[in-house]
C-alpha positions as CSV (number, residue, x, y, z in Angstrom):
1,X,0.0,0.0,0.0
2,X,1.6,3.3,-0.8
3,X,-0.1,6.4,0.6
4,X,-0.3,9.6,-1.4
5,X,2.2,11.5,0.6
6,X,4.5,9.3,-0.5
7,X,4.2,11.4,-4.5
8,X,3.9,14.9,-2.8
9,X,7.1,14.6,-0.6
10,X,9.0,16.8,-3.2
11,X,7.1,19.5,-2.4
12,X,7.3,22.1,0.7
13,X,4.1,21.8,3.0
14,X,2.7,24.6,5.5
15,X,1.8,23.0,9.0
16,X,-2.0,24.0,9.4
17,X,-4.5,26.5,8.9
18,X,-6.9,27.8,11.5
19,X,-10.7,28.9,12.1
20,X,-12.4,30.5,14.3
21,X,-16.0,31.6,14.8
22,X,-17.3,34.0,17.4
23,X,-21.3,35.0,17.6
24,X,-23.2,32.4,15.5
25,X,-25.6,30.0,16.5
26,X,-23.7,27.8,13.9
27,X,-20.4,28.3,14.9
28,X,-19.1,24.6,14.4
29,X,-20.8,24.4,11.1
30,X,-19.6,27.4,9.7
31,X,-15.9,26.5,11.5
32,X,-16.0,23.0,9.2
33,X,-16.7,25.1,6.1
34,X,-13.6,27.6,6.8
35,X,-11.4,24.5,7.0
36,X,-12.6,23.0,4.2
37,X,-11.2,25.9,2.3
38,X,-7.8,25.8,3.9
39,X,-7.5,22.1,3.5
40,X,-4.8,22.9,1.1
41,X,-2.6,23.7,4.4
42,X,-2.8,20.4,6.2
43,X,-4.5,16.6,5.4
44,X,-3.0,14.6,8.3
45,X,-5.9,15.8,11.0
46,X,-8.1,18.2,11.8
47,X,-10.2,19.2,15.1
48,X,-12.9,21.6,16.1
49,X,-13.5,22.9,19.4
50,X,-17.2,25.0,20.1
51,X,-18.1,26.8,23.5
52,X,-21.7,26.8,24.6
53,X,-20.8,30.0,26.4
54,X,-20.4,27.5,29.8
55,X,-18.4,24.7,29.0
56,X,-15.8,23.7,26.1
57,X,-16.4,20.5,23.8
58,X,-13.6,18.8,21.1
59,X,-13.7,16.7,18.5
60,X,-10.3,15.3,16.7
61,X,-9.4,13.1,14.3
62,X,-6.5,11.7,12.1
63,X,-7.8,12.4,8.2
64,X,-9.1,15.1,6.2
65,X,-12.1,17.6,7.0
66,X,-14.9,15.9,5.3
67,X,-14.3,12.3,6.2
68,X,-13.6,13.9,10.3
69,X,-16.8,16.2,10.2
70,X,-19.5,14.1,9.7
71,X,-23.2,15.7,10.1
72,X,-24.0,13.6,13.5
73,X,-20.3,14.9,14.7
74,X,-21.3,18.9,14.1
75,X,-24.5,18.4,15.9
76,X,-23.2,17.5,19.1
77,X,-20.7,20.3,18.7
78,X,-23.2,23.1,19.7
79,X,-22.3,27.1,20.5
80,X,-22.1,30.2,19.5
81,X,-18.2,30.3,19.6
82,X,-15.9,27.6,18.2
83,X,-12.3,27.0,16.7
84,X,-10.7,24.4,14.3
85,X,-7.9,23.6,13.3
86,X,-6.7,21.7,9.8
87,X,-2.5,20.0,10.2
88,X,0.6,19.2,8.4
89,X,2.9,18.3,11.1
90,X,6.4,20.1,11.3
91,X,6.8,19.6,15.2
92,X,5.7,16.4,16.7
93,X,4.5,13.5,15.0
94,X,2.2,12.2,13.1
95,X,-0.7,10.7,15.7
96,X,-3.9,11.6,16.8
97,X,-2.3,12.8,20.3
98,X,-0.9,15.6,18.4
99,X,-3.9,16.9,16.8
100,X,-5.4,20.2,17.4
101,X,-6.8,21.9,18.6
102,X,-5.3,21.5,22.6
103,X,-7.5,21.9,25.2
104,X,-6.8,21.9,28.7
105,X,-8.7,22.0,31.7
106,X,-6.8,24.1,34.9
107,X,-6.9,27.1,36.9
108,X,-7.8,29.8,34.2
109,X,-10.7,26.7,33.3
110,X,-11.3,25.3,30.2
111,X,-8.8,26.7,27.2
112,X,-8.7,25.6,23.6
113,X,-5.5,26.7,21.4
114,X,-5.2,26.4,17.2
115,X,-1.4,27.2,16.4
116,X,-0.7,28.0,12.8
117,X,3.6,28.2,13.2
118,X,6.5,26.6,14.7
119,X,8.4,28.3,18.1
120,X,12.1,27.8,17.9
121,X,12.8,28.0,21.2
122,X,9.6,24.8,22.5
123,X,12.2,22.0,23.3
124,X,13.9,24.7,26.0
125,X,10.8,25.3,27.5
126,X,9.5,22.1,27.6
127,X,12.4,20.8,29.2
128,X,12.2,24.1,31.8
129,X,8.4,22.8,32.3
130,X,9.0,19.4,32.8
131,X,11.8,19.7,35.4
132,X,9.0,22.3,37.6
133,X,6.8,19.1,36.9
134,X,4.3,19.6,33.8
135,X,3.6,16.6,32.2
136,X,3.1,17.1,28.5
137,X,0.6,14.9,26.9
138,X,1.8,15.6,23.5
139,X,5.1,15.9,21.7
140,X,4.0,19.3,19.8
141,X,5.5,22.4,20.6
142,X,2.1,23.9,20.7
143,X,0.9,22.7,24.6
144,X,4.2,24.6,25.6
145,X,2.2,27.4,25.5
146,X,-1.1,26.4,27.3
147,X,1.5,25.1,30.1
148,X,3.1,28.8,30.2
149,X,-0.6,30.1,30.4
150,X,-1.7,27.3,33.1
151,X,1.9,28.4,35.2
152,X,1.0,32.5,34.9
153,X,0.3,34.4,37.9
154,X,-1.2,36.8,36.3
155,X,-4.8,38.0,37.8
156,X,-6.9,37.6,34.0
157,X,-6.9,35.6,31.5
158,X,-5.1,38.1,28.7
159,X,-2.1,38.7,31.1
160,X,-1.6,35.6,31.7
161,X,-1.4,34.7,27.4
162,X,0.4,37.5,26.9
163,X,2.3,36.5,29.7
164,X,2.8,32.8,28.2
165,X,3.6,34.3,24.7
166,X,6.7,37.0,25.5
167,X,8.5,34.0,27.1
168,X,8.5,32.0,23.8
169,X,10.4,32.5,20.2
170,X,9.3,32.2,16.7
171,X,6.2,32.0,14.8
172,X,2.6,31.6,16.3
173,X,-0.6,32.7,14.8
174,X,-2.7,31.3,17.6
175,X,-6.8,31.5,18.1
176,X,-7.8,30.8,21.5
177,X,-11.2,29.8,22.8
178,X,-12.5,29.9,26.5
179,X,-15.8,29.5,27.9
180,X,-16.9,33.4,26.9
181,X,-14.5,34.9,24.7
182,X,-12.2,33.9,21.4
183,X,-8.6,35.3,21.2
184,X,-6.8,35.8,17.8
185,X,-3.0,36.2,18.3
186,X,-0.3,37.4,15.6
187,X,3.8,36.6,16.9
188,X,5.7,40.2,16.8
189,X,7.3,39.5,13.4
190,X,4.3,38.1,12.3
191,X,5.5,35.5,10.4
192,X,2.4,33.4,9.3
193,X,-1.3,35.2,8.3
194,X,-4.2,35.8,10.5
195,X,-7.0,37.2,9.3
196,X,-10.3,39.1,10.4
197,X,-13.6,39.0,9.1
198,X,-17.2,40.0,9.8
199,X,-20.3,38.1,9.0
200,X,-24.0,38.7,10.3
201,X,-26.1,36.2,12.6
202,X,-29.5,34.8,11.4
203,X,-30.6,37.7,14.0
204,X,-29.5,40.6,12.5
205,X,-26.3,40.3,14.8
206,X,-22.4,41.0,14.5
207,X,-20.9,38.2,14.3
208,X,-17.0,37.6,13.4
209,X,-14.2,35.0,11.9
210,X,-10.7,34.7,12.0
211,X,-8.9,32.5,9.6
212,X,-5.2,31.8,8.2
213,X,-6.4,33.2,4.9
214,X,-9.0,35.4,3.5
215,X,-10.5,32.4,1.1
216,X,-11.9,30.5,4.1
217,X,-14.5,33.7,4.7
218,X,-16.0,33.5,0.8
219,X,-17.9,30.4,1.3
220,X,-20.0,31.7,4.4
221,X,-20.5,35.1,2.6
222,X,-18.3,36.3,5.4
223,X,-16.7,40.3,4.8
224,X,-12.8,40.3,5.3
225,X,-12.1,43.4,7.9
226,X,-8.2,43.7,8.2
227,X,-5.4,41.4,9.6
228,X,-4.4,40.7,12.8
229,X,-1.7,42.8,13.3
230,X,2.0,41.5,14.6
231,X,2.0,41.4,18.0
232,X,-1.6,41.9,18.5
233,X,-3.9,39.9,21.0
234,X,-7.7,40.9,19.8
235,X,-10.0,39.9,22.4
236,X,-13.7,39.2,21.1
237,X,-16.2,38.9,23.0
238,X,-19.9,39.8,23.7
239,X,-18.4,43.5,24.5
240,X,-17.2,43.3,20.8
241,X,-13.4,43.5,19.6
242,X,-10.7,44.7,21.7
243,X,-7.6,45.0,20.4
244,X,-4.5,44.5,22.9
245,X,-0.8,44.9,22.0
246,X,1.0,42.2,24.7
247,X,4.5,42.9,22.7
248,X,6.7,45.4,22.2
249,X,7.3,46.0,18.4
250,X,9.6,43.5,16.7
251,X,11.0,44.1,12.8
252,X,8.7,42.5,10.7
253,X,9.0,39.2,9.1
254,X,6.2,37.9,7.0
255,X,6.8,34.6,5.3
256,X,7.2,35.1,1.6
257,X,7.0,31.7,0.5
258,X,3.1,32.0,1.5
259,X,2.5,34.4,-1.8
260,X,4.8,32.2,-3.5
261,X,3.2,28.6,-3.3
262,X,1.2,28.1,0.1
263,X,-1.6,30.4,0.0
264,X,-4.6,29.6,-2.3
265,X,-4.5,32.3,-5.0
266,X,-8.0,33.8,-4.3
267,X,-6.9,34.7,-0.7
268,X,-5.5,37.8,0.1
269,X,-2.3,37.6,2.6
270,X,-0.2,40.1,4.1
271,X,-2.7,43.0,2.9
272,X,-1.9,41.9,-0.8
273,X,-4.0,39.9,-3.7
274,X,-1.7,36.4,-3.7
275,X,-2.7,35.7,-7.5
276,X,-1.4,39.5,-8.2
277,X,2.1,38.3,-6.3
278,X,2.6,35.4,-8.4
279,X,1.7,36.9,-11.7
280,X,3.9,39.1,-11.3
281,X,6.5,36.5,-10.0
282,X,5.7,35.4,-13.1
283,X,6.5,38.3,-15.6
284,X,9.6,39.7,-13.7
285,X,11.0,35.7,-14.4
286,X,10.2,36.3,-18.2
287,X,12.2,39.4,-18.1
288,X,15.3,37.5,-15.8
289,X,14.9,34.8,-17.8
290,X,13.8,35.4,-21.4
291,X,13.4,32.0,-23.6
292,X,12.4,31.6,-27.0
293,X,9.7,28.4,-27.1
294,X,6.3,27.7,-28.9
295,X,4.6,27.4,-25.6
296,X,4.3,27.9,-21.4
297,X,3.1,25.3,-19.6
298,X,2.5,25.1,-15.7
299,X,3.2,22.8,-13.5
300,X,-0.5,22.3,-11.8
301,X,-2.0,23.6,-9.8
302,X,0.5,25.7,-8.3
303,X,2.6,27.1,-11.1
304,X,-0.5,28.8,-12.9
305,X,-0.6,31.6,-12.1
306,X,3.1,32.5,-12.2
307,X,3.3,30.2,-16.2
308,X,-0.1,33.4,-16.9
309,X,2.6,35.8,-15.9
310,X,5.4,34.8,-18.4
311,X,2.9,34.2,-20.9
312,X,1.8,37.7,-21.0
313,X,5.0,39.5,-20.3
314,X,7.1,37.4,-23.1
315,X,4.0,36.8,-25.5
316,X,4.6,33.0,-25.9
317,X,1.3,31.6,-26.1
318,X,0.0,29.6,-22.8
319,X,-0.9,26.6,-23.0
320,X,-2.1,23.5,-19.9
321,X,0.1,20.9,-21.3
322,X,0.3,18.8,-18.1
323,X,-3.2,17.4,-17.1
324,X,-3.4,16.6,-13.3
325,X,-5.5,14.3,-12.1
326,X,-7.4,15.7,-8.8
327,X,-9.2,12.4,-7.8
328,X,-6.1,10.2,-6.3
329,X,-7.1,8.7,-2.6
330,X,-5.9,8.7,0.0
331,X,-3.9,5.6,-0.4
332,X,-3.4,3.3,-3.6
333,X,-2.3,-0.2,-5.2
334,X,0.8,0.7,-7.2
335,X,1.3,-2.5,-9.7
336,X,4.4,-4.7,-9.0
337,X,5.2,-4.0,-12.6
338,X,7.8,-1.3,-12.9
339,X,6.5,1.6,-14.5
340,X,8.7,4.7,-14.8
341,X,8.0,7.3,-13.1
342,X,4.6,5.8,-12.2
343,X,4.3,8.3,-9.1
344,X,4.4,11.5,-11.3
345,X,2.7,9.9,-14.1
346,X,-0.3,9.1,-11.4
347,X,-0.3,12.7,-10.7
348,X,0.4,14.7,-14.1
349,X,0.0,13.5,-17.2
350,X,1.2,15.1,-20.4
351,X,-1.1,16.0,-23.4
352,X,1.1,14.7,-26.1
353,X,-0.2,16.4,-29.6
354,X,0.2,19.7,-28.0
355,X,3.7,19.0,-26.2
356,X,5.4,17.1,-29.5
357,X,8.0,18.8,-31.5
358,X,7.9,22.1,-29.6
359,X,9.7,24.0,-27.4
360,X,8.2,24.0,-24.0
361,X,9.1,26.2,-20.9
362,X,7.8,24.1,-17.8
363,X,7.0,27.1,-15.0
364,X,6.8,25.9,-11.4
365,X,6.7,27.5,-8.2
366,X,10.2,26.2,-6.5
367,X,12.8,23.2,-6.6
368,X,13.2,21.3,-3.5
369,X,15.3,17.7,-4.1
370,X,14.9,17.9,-7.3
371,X,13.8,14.8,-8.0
372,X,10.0,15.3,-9.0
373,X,11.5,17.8,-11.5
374,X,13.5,15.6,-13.1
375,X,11.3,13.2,-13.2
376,X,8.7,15.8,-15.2
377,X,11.7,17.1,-17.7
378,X,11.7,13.5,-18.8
379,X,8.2,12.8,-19.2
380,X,7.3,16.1,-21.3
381,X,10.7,15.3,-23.5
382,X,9.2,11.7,-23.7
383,X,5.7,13.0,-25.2
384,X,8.1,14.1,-27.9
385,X,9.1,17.8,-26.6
386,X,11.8,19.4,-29.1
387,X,13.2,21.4,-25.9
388,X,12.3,21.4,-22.2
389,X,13.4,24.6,-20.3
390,X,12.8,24.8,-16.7
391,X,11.7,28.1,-15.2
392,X,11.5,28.4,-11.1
393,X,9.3,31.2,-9.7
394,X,11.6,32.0,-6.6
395,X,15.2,32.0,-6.3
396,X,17.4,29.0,-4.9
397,X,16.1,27.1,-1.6
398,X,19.2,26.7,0.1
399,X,18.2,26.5,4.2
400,X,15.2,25.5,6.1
401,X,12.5,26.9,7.5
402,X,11.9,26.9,11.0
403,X,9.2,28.6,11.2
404,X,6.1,26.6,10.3
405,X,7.1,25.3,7.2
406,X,7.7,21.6,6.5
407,X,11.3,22.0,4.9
408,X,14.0,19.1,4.4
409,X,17.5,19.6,6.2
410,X,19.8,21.8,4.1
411,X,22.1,18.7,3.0
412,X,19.0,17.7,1.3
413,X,18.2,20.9,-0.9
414,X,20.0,20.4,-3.7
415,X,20.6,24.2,-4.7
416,X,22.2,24.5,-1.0
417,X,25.5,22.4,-2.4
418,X,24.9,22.9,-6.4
419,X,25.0,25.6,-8.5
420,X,21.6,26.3,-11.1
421,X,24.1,25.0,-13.6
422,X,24.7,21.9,-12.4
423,X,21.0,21.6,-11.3
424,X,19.8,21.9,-14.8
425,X,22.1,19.3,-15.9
426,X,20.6,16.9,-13.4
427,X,17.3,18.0,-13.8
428,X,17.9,17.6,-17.7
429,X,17.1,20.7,-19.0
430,X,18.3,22.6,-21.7
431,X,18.3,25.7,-19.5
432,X,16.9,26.5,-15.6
433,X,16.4,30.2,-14.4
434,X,15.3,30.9,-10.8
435,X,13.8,34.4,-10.1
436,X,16.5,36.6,-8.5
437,X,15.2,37.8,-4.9
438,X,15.5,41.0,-6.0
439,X,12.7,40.2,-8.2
440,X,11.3,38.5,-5.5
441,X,11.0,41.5,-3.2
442,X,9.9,43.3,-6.0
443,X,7.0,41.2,-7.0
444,X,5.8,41.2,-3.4
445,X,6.2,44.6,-3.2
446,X,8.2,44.3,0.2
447,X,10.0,48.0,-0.4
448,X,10.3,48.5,3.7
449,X,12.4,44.7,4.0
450,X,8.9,43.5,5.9
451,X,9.4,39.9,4.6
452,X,11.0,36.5,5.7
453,X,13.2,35.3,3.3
454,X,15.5,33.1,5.4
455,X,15.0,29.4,3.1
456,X,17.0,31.5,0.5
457,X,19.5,33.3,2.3
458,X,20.5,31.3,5.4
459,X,19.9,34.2,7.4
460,X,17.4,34.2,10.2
461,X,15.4,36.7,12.2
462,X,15.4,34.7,15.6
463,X,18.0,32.8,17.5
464,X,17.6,29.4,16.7
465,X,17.3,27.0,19.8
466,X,17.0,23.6,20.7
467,X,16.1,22.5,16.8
468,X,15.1,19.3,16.2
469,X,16.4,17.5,13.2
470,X,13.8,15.3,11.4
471,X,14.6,11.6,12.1
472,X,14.1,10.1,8.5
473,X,16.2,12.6,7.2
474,X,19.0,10.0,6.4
475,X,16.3,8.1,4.6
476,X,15.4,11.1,2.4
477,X,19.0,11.6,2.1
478,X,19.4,7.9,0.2
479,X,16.6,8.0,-1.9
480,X,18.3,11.1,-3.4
481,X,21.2,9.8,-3.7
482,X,19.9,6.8,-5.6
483,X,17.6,9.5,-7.9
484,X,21.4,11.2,-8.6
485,X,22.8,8.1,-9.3
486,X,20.0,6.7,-11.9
């Protein structure tokens, strides 16, 4: 049996998404639907947590949204408050004890917490914690914090979170839910998006939604308001929205890589349309990186919008050459009978009479191992392509993320220890061009130096403590080797 993940691991994956819901009688209805649209940020589990305005109640599960939230599961999740969460572990494993969201029951009562992010300095803590005598019930670094809040002696419950949060590093877009009020929380640097909306109640009412990205509020009909801003605890409640700054002000440090591939492009992140970012990621690569071809073709989903962009800045017609197919399961039989690149070919398959005897430029989003690239140079050259030239809508991934990004160790980037020219030969291209990250910036619009962009530069905004290195990393390692070797 050979699970789906298995085809994807190429790829760079964000850690969660989360919703929240504050003022409608469907909260946990309404909750389900915003994950359902960010379901593109994590498939390994998903939980939602409602308040009946007197006690808490959770539901988790290992899986995907739809097969967790069953109609007889919402019904017993009643209340007019509620948070979910949707997860990609990057910090812990992969197990059902790790799901979120985290709720505890102690002396502040009954708290719920979604973390969107990764804290860099967790394993310090939790080793601080331990040795006082918390017992963690988890291995994520998220029920660190809800043991700093549980330890505070602060006299309310907003002193004691921001309490809890100035003690910890890194990147945390957090919602959490008590009995009466929901809390949406933005790190200092505000690495990862959180976002504000306003909906009204089948009574005429205010009611409001918080969510990892502005998409999640267009299926409920839900108006996006502004952002959470870095550093910002807002407090909602039945006394409305009340906005408290528990930091002081840290340099800015939005993750870029969201407007480059994580985000969905209908969303708007970081104040800014994410299809208008990668369009224009798009046309500043044609002008880096000019070609002369018959034709543009994406890699799917992800490199469309950027493959639009070159298209229109370098006037080579567009065209979806690569097919993906949408309806793979969750897991699969793959026949015993070697077929070549049988996990690509399961997941993009190339239109032949429009790919054979021209000059294609493939357009994706970013090069991780490798691997999955060169694997797709050789199947659009084997549907009879005259050229293949590979064009890369960031520059060079050369260091991890630690930040709430699912990243491989640096040995295992291959543009960390090879040059573009020696990538393109392995990839077998006849040419690779990355997008500078001056044209990075540039397409972002980041003028001021607000964004992260640490995974191509090695430099990073926060000291870096306690990291933990991911245990099948030698594994990975191998397999690329082998893929070099072959």
């Amino acid at each position: 049996m050979t699970t789906k993940r298995a085809y994807e691991d190429d790829r760079f994956h964000d850690e969660c998404g989360v919703f929240g819901v504050f003022g409608h009688p469907e909260a946990a209805n309404l909750t389900y639907l915003g994950l359902y649209a960010l379901q593109h940020r994590g498939q390994e589990s998903a939980g939602i947590v409602a308040s009946t305005g007197n006690d808490l109640n959770l539901h988790r599960a290992m899986g995907e949204v739809e097969e967790i939230f069953q109609p007889g599961v919402l019904s017993k999740l009643k209340g007019s408050s509620s948070i979910g969460h949707t997860r990609y572990s990057t910090a812990g494993d992969k197990a059902l004890l790790n799901a979120q969201p985290i709720m505890i029951d102690c002396n502040k009562g009954k708290v719920a917490v979604a973390h969107n992010g990764n804290l860099t300095n967790a394993g310090e803590w939790r080793r601080k914690l331990e040795h006082r005598g918390s017992i963690f019930q988890t291995n994520s670094d998220t029920e660190v914090i809800v043991h700093l809040i549980a330890r505070s002696q602060a006299r309310n419950f907003p002193a004691a979170l921001g309490d809890a949060l100035n003690q910890l590093e890194g990147a945390y877009s957090l919602l959490v839910l008590t009995a009466e009020e929901l809390y949406a929380v933005r790190d200092p640097r505000g690495f990862r998006p959180l976002a504000l909306g306003k909906l009204t109640a089948p009574d005429g009412s205010e009611a409001w939604a918080v969510a990892s990205e502005t998409c999640a509020f267009d299926l409920m009909n839900a108006q996006y308001v502004r952002e959470v801003e870095p550093g910002e605890m807002l407090r909602i409640s039945k006394a409305g929205l009340e906005p408290i700054h528990f930091s002081p002000p840290k340099p800015h440090q939005f993750c870029i890589f969201e407007h480059v591939y994580f985000s969905r492009p209908d969303s708007t992140v970081f104040g800014r349309s994410v299809n208008e970012s990668r369009e224009r990621l798009g046309r500043l690569l044609a002008r880096e990186h000019p070609a002369e071809a018959d034709m543009i073709v994406p890699i799917p989903d992800s490199g469309v919008p950027a493959a639009i962009g070159f298209s229109l800045e370098s006037g080579i017609p567009f065209r979806m050459g690569l097919i993906r197919n949408h309806y793979i399961g969750r897991t699969f039989i793959e026949p015993s009978q070697a077929i070549r690149n049988f996990g690509v070919k399961l997941k993009l398959n190339p239109v032949r009479n429009l790919i054979a005897g021209k000059r294609v430029v493939l357009v994706d989003d970013s090069i991780v191992r490798g691997t999955t690239s060169r694997k797709l140079v050789r199947m659009v050259r084997e549907a009879g392509a005259k050229e293949v030239h590979m064009r890369i809508s960031c520059p060079p991934t050369i260091s991890p993320c630690y930040y709430g990004v699912d990243t491989p160790t640096r040995e295992e980037l291959i543009a960390s220890s090879n040059t573009p020219e020696e990538i393109c030969k392995y990839l077998g291209a006849d040419s690779l061009g990355y997008l500078s990250l001056r044209g990075l910036r540039q397409a972002v619009n980041d003028t001021a130096g607000d964004f992260c962009t640490s995974c191509y530069t090695g430099v990073y905004p926060t000291d870096l403590v306690q990291l933990e290195v991911r245990e099948d990393a030698a594994k990975i390692k191998e397999v690329v080797t082998v893929e070099r070797e072959s």
